[in-house]
C-alpha positions as CSV (number, residue, x, y, z in Angstrom):
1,X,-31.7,-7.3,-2.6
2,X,-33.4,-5.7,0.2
3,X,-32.9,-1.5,1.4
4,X,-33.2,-0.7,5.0
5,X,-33.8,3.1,5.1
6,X,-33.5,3.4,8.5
7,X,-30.3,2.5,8.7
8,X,-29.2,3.6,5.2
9,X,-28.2,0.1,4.1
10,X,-28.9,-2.4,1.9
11,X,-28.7,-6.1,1.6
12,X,-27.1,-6.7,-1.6
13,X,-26.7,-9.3,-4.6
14,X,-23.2,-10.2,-4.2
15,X,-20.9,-12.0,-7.2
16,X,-18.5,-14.4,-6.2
17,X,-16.2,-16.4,-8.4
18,X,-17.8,-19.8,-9.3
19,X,-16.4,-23.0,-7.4
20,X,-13.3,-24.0,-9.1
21,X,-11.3,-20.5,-9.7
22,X,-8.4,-20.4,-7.4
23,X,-8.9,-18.2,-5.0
24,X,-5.6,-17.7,-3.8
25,X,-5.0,-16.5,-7.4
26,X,-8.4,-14.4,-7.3
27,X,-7.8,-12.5,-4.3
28,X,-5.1,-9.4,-4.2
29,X,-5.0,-6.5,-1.7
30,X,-6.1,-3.0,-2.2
31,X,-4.7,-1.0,-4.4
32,X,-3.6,1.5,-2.2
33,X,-0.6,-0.6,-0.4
34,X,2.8,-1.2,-1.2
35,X,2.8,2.4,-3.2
36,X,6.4,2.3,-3.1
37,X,7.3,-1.2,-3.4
38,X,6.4,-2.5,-6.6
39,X,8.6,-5.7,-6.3
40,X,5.5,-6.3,-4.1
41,X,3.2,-6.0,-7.1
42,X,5.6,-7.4,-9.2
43,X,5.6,-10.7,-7.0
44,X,1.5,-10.4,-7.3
45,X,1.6,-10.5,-10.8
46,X,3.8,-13.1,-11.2
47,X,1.7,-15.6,-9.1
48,X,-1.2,-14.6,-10.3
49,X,-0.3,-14.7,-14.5
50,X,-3.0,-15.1,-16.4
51,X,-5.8,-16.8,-14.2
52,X,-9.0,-15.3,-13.0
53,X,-8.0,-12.2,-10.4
54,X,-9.5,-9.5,-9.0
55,X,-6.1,-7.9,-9.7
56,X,-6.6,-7.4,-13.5
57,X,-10.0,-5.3,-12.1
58,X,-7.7,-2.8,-10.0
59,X,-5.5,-0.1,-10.7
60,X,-2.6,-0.6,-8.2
61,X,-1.6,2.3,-7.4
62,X,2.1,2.1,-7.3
63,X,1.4,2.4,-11.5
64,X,0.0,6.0,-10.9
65,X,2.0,8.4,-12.7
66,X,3.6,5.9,-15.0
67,X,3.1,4.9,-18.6
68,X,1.0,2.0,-17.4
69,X,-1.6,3.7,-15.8
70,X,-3.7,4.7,-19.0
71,X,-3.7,0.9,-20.7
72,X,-4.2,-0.7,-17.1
73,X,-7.7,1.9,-16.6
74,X,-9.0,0.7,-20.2
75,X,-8.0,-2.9,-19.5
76,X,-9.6,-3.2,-16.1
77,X,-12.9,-2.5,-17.3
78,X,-12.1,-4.9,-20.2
79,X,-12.0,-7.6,-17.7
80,X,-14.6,-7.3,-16.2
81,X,-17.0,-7.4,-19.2
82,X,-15.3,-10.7,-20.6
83,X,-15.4,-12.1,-16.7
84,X,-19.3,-11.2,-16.8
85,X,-19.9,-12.6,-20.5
86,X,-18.0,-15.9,-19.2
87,X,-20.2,-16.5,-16.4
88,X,-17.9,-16.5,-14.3
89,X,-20.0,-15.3,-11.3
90,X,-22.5,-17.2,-8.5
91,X,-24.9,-14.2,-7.3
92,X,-25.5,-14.3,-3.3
93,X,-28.4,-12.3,-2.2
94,X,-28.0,-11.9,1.5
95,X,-25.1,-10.6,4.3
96,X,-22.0,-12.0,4.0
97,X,-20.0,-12.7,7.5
98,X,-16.3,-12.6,7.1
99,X,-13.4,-13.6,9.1
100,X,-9.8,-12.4,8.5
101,X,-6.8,-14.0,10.6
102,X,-3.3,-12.6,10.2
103,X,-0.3,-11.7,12.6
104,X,-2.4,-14.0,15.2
105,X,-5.2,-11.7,14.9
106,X,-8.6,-12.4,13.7
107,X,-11.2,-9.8,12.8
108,X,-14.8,-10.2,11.7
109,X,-16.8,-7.9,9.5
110,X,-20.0,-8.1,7.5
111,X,-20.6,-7.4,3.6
112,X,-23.1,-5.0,3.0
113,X,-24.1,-2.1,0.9
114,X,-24.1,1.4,2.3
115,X,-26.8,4.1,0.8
116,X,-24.5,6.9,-0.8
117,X,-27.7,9.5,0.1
118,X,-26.6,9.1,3.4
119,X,-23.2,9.6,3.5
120,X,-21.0,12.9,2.9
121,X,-17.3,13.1,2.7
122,X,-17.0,17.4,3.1
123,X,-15.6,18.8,6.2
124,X,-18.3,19.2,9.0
125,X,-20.7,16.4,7.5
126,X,-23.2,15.4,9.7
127,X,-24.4,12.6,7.8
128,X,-25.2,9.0,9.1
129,X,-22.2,7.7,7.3
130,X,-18.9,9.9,7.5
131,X,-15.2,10.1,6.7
132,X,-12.6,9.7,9.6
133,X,-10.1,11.9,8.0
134,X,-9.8,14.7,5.3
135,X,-10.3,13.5,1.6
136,X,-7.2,14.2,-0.5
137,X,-9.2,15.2,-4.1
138,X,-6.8,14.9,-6.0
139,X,-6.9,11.0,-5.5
140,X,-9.9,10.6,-6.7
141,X,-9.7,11.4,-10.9
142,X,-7.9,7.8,-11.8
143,X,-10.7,6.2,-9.5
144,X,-13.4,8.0,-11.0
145,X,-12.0,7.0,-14.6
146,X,-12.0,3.7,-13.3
147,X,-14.9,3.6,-11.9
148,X,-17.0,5.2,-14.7
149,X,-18.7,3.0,-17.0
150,X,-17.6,0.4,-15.1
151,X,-19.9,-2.8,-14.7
152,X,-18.3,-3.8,-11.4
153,X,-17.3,-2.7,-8.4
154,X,-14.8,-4.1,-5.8
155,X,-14.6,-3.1,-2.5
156,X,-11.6,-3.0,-0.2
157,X,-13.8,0.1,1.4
158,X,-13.7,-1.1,6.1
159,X,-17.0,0.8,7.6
160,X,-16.9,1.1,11.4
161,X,-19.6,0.8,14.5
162,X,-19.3,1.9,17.6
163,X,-20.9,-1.0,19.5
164,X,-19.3,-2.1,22.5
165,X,-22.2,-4.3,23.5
166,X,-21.4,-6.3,20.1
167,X,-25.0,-6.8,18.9
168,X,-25.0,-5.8,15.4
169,X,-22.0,-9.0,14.4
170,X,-20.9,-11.1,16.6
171,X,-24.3,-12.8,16.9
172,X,-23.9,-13.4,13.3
173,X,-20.4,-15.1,14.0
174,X,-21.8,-17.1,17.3
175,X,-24.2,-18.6,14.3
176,X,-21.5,-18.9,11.8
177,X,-21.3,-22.9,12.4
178,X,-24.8,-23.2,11.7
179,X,-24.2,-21.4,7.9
180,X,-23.1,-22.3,4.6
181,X,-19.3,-21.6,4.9
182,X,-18.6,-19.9,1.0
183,X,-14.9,-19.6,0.9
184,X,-12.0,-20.9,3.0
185,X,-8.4,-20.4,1.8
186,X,-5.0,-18.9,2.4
187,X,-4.1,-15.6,0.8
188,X,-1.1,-14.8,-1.0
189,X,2.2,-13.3,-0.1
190,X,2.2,-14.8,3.5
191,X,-1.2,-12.5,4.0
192,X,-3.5,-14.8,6.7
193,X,-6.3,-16.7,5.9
194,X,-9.8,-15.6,4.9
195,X,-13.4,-17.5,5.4
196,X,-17.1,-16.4,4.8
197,X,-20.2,-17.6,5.5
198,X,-23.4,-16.8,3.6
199,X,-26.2,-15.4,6.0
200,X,-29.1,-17.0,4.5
201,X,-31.1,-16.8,7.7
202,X,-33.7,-14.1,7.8
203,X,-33.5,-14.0,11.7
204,X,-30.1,-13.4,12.2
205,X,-30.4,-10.4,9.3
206,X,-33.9,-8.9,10.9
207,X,-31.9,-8.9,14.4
208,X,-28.6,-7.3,13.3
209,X,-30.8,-4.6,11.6
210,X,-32.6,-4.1,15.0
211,X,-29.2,-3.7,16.2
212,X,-27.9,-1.1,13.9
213,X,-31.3,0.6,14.7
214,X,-30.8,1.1,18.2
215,X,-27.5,2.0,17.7
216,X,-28.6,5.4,15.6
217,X,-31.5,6.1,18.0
218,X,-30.7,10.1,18.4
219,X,-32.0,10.4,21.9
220,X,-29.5,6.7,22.6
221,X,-27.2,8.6,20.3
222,X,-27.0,12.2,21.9
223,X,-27.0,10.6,25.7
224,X,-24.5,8.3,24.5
225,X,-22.0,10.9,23.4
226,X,-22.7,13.8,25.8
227,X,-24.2,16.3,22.5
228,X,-27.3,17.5,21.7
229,X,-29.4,17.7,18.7
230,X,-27.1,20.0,16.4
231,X,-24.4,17.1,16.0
232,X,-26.1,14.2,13.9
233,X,-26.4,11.0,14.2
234,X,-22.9,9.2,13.3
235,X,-23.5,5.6,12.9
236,X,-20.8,4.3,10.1
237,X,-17.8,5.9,10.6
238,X,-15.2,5.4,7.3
239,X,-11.7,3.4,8.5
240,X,-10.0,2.3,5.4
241,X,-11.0,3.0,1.6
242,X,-12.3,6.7,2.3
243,X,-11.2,7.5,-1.1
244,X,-12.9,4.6,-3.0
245,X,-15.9,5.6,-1.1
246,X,-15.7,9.0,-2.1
247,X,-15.2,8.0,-5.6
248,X,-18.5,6.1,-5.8
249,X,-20.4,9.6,-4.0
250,X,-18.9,11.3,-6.9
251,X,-20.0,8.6,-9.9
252,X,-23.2,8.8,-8.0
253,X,-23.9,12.7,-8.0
254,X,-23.1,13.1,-12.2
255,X,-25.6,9.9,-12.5
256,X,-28.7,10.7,-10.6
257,X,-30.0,13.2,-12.3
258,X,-29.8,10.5,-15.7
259,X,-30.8,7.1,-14.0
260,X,-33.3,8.5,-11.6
261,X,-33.4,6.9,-7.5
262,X,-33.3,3.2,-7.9
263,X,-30.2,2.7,-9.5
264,X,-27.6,0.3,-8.3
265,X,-24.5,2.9,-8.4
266,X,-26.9,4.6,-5.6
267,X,-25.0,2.0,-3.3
268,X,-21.8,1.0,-2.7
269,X,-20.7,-2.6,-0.7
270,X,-18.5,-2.3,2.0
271,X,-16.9,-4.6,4.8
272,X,-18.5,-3.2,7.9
273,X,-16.6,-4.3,11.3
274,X,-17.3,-3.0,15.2
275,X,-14.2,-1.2,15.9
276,X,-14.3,-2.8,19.3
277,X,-13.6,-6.0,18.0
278,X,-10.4,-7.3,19.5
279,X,-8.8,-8.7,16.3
280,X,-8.8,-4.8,15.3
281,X,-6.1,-2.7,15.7
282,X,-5.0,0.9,14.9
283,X,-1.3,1.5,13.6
284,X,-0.1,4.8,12.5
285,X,0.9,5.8,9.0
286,X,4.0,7.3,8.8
287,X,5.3,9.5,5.7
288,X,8.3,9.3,3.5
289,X,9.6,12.5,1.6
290,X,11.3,12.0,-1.9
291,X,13.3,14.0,-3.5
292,X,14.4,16.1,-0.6
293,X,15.5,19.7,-1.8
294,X,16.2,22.1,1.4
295,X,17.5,21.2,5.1
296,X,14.8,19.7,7.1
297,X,16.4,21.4,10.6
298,X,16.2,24.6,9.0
299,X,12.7,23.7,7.7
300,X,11.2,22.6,11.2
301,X,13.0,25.5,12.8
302,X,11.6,28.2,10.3
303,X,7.7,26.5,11.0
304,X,8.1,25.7,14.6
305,X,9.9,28.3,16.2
306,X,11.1,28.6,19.6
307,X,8.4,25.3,20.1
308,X,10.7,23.1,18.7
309,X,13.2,21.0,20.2
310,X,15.0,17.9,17.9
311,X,17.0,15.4,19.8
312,X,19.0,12.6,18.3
313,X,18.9,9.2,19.1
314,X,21.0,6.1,18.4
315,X,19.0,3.9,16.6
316,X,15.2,3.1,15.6
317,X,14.0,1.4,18.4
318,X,15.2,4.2,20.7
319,X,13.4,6.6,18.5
320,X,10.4,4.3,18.5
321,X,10.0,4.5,22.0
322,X,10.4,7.5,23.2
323,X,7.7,9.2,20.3
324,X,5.2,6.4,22.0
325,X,6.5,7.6,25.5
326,X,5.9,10.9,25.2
327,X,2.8,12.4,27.7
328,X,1.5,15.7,28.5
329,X,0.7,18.9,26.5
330,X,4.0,18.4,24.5
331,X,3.7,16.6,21.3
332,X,6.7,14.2,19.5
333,X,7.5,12.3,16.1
334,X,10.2,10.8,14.5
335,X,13.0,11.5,11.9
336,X,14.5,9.3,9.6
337,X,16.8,10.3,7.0
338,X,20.4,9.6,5.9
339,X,22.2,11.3,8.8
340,X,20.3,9.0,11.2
341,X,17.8,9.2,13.9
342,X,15.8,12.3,16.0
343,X,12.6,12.9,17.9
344,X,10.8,16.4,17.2
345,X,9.4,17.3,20.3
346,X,7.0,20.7,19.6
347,X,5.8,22.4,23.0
348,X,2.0,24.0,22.5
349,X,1.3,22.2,19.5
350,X,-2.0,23.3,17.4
351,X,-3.1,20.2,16.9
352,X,-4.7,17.6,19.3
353,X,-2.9,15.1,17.5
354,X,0.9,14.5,16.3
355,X,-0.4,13.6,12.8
356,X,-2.3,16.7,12.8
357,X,0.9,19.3,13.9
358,X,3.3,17.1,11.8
359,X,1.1,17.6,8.9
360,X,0.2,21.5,8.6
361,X,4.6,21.4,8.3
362,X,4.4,19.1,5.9
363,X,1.8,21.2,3.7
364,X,3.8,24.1,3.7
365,X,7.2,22.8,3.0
366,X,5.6,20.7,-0.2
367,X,4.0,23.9,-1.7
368,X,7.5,25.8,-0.5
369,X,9.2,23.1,-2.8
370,X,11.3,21.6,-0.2
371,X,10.5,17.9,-1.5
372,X,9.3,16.3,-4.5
373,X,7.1,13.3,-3.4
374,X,5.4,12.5,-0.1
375,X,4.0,8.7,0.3
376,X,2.2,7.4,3.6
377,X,3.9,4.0,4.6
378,X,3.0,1.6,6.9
379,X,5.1,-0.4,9.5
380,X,8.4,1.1,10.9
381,X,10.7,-1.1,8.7
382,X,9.5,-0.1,5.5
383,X,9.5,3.4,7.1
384,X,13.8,3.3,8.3
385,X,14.5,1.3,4.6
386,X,12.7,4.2,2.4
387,X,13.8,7.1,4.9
388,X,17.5,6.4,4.9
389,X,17.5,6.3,1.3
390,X,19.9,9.9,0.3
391,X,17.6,12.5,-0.8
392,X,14.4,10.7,1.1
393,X,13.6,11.4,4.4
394,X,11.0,9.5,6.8
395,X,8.4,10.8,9.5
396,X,7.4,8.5,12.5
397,X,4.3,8.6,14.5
398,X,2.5,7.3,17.3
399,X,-0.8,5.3,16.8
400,X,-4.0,6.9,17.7
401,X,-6.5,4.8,20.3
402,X,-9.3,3.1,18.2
403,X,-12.2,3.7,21.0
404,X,-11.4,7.6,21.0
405,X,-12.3,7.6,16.9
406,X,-15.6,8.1,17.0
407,X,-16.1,10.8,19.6
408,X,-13.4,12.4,18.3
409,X,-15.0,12.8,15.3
410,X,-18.0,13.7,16.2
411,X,-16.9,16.6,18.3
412,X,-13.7,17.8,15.9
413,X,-14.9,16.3,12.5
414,X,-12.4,14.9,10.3
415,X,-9.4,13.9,11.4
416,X,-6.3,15.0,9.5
417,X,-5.5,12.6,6.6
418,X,-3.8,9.5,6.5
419,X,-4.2,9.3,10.8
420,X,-4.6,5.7,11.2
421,X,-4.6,2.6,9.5
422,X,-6.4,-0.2,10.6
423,X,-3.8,-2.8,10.9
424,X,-0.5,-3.1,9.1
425,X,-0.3,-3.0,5.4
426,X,-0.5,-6.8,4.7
427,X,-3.2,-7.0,7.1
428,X,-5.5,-4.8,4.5
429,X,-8.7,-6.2,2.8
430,X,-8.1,-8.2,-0.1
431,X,-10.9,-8.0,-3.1
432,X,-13.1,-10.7,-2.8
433,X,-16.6,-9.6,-3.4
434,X,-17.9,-7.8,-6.3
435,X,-21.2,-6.1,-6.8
436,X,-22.9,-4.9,-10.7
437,X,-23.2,-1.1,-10.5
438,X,-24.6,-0.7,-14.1
């Protein structure tokens, strides 16, 4: 393994499974998806039975809450001892270029390790790697007690760069021919395809640190983005697994005062991709309520005021387009629920974005006790199935533009949580890679 201060990285030893396991089998999505689908999970279970998996290392999520949860945090770490006593691991020192192609999309990231020192997920962090959107705490406990004493980690964690003169990875992938391919295979559950390459040439790593580099120069940095020397340097910007990053910033502050700088948990590996990267796009997250206990008209009406203004509409796709219609200062979202469909329009909204206006009601109708449960979905089916559902009721919201992500949060900070997703749910990363942290 290699560090690269500069840049806060490091070139890492990564574990894959040795030739022979199935990889279909090995490979699940992240934990976080499909938290109120479990025939979803129940399907991943059932192809992947008893072989080698990454999925009996992970705590799926849609098992929070239930009598499951406390055998399946004991048993993960289980696994992963008896996979590291059977050998069952090849250790790659070096990047690792991926490519992901789904939905007629391809994206391309690189696996690397990010230096924890340098990254801080509090609200007006100014550190060279930074959180997107507000960190829900309360998520992290059943990751830390995964995550704790555990020999292993595995990353579903997608890191972004702002390089629109693609220097830092797509000189990587131009190589890619020229490099020894490491996996190749279809994913389960009609998920795309994945392929890697392992970059064992000290060139193409020397230049794409260069890259990254120039890329946090603060006088190329501050020109760049029209700010001066109060705002710091923002180079990795957090896009999916903010929570799992956060976890391992936690493990990391109890630990270094015991283990002492050069410690492996000082790191975690990530997927890093350039958000400018065609195959990349931005969906919304939408939100389902469960467990609905007071009128949502009455609701809106009591938190909006006179800025509110619901009109009903015939059918999903009419509600789908005119929230992504909508222009100007006004602001709109959609409403599901058993009675049908509605836009909220809200005139002078507080927030710059939907998510953010939608959100500061949904805060204080949850604490009010006007619904049980609140989940963050993604795709506008699963949204009109759940939301119809009596006693449930759905929230739809435009996507935000990926190339406004980084300014955005340089200027405002953190976005509100759960703003985007990049890509739809079955376009998530699947665990591939793991890395020892003990």
């Amino acid at each position: 393994m290699k560090n690269y201060p500069s840049v806060g990285i490091q070139v890492a030893d990564i574990l894959l499974p040795r030739p022979g396991t199935d990889l279909s089998r090995w490979a699940v999505i992240a934990c976080d998806q499909f938290t109120s689908q479990p025939d979803y999970w129940q399907a991943v279970a059932e192809q992947v039975g008893d072989a080698p998996s990454t999925y009996h290392m992970i705590l799926p999520e849609v098992m929070l809450g239930t009598p499951a949860e406390t055998e399946r945090i004991q048993t993960t770490q289980a696994t992963m001892r008896r996979y590291l006593a059977e050998e069952l691991f090849v250790c790659h020192e070096g990047l690792i270029y991926v490519e992901r192609s789904v939905a007629g999309k391809t994206r391309h990231g690189l696996m690397l390790a990010l230096d924890l020192e340098h990254y801080d997920f509090n609200k007006g962090s100014q550190t060279l790697v930074r959180a997107t959107e507000g960190t829900i705490l309360d998520r992290l406990p059943p990751r830390i007690r995964i995550r704790q004493g555990a020999p292993l980690e595995l990353p579903h964690i997608l890191v972004l760069i702002d390089d629109p003169q693609k220097t830092v990875i797509e000189p990587i992938a131009a190589a890619a021919p020229d490099l020894p391919q490491i996996y190749d295979f279809e994913l389960m559950l009609n998920s795309g395809h994945l392929r890697g390459w392992h970059v064992n040439n000290p060139a193409l790593e020397a230049q794409a640190v260069r890259a990254l580099e120039a890329l946090a120069d603060p006088t190329f940095f501050q020109q760049r983005y029209g700010v001066d020397d109060s705002k710091g340097v923002l180079l990795f910007a957090v896009g999916d697994g903010n929570h799992s990053l956060a976890t391992a910033k936690s493990i990391w502050e109890q630990l270094k005062p015991q283990v002492g700088m050069n410690h492996p948990a000082r790191y975690a590996l990530i997927e890093l991709e350039n958000v400018h990267d065609e195959g990349l796009e931005f969906e919304p997250i939408h939100r389902v309520l469960f467990d609905v206990k007071q009128d949502l008209h009455t609701a809106l009406q009591a938190h909006f005021g006179n800025q509110l203004r619901i009109q009903p509409v015939e059918s999903a796709q009419a509600m789908v387009t005119g929230v992504k219609a909508q222009t100007g200062p006004e602001q709109a979202f959609g409403i599901v629920s058993a009675q049908g469909y509605a836009i909220a329009h809200i005139a002078n909204p507080t927030s710059n974005l939907p998510v953010g206006t939608l959100q500061s009601f949904l805060d204080t109708w949850m604490q009010a006790g006007g619904a049980g449960k609140i989940d963050y979905v993604h795709g506008e089916d699963v949204l009109c199935e759940l939301g119809q559902k009596p006693g449930h009721v759905g929230f739809y919201l435009p996507a935000m533009p990926k190339h406004d992500l980084f300014k955005t949060v340089i200027l405002d900070g953190a976005l509100p949580r759960k703003t985007f997703s990049m890509g739809e749910a079955i376009e998530k990363r699947f665990y591939m890679e793991c890395r020892a942290i003990a």
